[in-house]
N, C-alpha and C positions, 0 to 999 in steps of 0.2 A: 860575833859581837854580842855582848850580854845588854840585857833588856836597860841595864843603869845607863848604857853607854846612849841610849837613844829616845826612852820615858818622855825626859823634861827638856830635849835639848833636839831644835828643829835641826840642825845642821850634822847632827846623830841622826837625824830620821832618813835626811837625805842618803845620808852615806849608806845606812842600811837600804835603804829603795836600790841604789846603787850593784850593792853586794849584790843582792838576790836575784837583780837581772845579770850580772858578771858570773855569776852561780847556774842559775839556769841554762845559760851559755856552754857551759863546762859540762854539766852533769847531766846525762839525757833521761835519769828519772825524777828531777826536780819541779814539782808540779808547778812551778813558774814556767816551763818551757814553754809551756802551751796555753799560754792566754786565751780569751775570747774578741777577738777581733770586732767591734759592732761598727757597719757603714749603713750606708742611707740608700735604698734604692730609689729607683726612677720616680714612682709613686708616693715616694715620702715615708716608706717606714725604717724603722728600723730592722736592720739583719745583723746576725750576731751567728758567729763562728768559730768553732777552736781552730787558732793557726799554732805554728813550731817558731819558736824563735829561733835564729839561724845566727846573729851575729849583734853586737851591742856596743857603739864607741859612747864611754861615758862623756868624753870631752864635749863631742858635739850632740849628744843626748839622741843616737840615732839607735834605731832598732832596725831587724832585719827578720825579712821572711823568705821564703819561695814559694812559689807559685804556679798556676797553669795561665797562662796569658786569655786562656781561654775563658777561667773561671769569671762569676759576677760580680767578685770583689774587685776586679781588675776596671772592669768598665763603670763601677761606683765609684769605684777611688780615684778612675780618669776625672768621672763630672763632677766629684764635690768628693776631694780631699782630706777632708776634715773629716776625724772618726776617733773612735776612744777603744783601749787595750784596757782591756779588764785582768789585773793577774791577782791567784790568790793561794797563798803559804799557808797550808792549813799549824807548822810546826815550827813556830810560832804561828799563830793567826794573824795572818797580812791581811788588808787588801789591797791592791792599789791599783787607781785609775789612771792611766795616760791619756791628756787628749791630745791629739796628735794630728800633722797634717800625715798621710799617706802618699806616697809620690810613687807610680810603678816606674821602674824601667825595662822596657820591653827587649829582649835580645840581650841579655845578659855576658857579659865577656866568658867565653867559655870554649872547648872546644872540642866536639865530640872524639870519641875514639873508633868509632866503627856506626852501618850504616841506622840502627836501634838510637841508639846516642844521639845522631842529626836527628830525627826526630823529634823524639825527646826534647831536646832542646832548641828547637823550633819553638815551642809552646812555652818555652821555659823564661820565670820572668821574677825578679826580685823587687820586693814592695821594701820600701828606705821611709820608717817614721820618724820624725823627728818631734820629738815631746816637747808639748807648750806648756804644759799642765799639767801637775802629779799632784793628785789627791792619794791621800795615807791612811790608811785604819786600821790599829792595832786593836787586839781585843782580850788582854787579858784581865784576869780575874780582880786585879788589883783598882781597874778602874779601866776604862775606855779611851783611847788617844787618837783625835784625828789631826792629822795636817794637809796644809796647801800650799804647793809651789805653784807660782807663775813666771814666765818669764816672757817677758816684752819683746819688739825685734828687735829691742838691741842686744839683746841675751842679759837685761838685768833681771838679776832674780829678787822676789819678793815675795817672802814665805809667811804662814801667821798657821795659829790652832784654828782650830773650827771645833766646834761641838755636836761632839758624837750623833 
């Protein structure tokens, strides 16, 4: 997608937000793969993470990870769901924010092949984000471009610039 296709035009932005998670998806050295996850622990702070993105339906704007069931992002994301994906394209210079609720689900459909495997995925747990909120931030030379999607529970979306 060239940079005209997306500059002046929010509904170009989205689509490229789109690409580059559907990208990331595909390509396992595309440094969108690997977001930073930030959730809220027990105590109120922030933690912040590199996780793998594992899987992305743009329809219902979900993202996917895996995980250790055991990890502390499992039991932040039980008590308060709500958290933000940080992903950044240094080629073009992305940034973009997802806020997202996190939903784990524990015991994953899956089915070992031997007795290493049961193990394994015993622990083994897929966190399903689904994005409420994309903040955008392009950064070329030409001038600075930020945007905002939101979308309501009814899935209406309602997008506008923001300044850089």
């Amino acid at each position: 997608m060239h940079e005209n296709d997306f500059y002046d035009d929010l509904s170009g932005v989205l689509e490229q937000s789109w690409r580059l998670l559907e990208q990331a998806i595909n390509d396992s050295t595309s440094p969108a793969r690997t977001p930073v996850l930030i959730s809220v622990s027990a105590d109120g702070l922030a933690q912040g993470r590199t996780v793998v993105l594992r899987g992305f339906n743009r329809q219902q704007r979900q993202l996917q990870i895996y995980t250790d069931v055991r990890s502390a992002k499992v039991a932040q994301l039980q008590a308060q769901p709500t958290c933000t994906l940080v992903v950044y394209q240094p080629n073009p210079m992305i940034l973009s924010k997802k806020a997202t609720d996190g939903r784990p689900i524990i015991n994953a459909e899956s089915v070992p092949t031997n007795d290493e495997n049961e193990i394994a995925y015993s622990h083994f747990s897929v966190i399903v984000f689904t994005i409420n909120e994309l903040e955008w931030l392009y950064l070329p030379r030409r001038g600075h471009r930020r945007a905002q999607f939101i979308w309501d529970r009814a899935d209406s979306l309602k997008s506008n610039w923001l300044i850089p």
